[in-house]
C-alpha positions in Angstrom: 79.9 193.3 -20.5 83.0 192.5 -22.6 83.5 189.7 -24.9 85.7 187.0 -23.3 89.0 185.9 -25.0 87.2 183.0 -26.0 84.8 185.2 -28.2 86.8 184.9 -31.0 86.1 181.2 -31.5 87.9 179.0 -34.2 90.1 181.9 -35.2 91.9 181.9 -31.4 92.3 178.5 -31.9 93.7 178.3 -35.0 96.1 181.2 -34.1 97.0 179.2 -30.8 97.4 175.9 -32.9 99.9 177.9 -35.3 102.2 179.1 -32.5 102.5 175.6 -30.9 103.2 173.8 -34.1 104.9 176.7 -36.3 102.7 175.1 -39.3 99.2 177.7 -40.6 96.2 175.8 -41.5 95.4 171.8 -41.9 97.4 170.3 -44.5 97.5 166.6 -44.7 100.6 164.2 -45.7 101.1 160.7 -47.1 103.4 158.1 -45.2 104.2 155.0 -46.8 105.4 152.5 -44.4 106.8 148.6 -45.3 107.2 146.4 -43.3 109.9 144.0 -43.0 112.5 146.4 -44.3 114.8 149.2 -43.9 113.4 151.7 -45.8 111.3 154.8 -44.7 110.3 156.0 -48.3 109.2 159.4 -46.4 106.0 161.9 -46.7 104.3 162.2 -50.0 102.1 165.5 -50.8 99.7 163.8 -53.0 98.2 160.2 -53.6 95.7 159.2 -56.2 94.1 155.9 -57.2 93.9 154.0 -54.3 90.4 152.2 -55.0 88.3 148.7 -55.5 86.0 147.7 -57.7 83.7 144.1 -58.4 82.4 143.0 -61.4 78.6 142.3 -61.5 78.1 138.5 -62.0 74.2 137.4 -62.5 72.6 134.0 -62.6 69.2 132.7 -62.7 67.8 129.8 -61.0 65.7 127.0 -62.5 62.9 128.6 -64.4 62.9 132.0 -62.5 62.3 135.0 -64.5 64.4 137.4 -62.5 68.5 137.5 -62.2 70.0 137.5 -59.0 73.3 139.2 -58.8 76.6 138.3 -57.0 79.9 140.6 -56.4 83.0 138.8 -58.3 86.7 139.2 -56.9 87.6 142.6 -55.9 90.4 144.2 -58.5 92.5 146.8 -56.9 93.8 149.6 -58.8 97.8 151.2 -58.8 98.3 153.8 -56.1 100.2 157.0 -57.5 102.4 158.8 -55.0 103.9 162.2 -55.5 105.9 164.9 -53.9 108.8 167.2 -55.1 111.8 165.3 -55.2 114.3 165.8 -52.3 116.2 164.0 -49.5 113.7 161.0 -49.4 114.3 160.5 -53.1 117.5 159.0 -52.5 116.2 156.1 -50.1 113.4 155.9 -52.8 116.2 154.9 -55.5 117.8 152.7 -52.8 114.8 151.0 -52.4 113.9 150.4 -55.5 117.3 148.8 -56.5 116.7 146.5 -53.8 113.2 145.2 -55.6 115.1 145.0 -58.3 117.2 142.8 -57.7 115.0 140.3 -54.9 111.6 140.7 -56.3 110.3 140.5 -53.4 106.7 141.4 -52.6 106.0 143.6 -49.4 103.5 144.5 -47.4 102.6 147.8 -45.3 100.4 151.0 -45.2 99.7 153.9 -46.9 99.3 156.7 -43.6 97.0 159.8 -43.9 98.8 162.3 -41.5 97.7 165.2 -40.6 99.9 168.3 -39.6 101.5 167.3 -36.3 102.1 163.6 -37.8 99.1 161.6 -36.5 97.9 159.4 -38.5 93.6 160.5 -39.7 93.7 157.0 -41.7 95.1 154.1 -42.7 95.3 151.7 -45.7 97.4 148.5 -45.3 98.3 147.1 -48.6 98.5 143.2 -49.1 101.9 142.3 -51.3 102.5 145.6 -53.0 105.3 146.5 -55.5 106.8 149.3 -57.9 105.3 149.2 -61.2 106.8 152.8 -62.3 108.9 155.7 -60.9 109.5 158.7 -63.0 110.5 162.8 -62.4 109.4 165.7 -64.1 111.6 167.2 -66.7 114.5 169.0 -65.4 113.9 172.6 -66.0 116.4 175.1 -64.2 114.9 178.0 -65.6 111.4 176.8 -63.9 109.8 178.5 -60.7 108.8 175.0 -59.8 110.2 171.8 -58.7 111.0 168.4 -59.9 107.8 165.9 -59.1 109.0 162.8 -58.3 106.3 160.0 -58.7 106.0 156.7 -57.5 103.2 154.1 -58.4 102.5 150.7 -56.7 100.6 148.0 -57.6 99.2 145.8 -54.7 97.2 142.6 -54.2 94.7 144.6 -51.7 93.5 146.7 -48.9 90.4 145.3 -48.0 90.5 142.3 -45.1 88.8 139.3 -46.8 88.4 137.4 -43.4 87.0 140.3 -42.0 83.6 139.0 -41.5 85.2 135.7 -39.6 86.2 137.4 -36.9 
């Protein structure tokens, strides 16, 4: 008996995936969407930073020998977007002329994508802002390209009234 065509297993669907979507192999993206405003500030290749952390706050009761701990407020840390710089980078500037100028603190998600554009995860971020934008030295003589890089500061990801609903 002959192996079916299904005897090949992940690799005819990986070659079946590539002809359907023209991309090879699982790459993942990162969309950052705002809400409340015009600006689409495109796919980012790399993210880095996105975290939480508590501080350990202890207290003893009465005359109890043993300290009972507590979590304190969460602290967030900056998020760190990069890509090389390109078409995107322009609405990037745009955008951040506009904070600039209104200070105004926005909210929206961070998007995992994978390779057809579906979103694997989300992160929404509570009142988030630029705190830094910078490019890689321009080097013309360089096999590689400019890195643009974008870092926000937010006031959270984490739903505090979670547990209230």
């Amino acid at each position: 008996m002959s192996p079916g065509p299904l005897s090949s297993g992940p690799k005819l669907v990986g070659k079946a995936l590539e002809q359907l979507t023209g991309q090879v192999g699982m790459s993942h993206r990162y969309v950052i969407g705002i809400d409340r405003s015009d600006y689409g500030l495109g796919d980012w290749t790399k993210a880095a930073g996105l975290g939480v952390s508590w501080q350990k706050h202890g207290y003893r009761v009465g005359g109890a020998t043993h300290e009972s701990i507590v979590p304190g407020n969460p602290t967030y840390t900056n998020v760190t977007l990069s890509r090389a710089a390109g078409r995107d980078s322009e609405t990037v500037q745009s955008w951040l002329r506009t904070v600039n100028r209104e200070r105004e603190l926005l909210s929206g998600a961070i998007y995992l994508v994978d390779f057809l554009g579906l979103p694997v995860v989300t992160w929404k971020l509570r009142e988030f802002f630029p705190t830094a934008w910078r490019l890689t030295e321009f080097d013309s003589g360089g096999a590689r390209p400019a890195i643009e890089t974008l870092e926000l500061a937010h006031a959270g990801f984490l739903d505090a009234e979670s547990r209230f609903k």
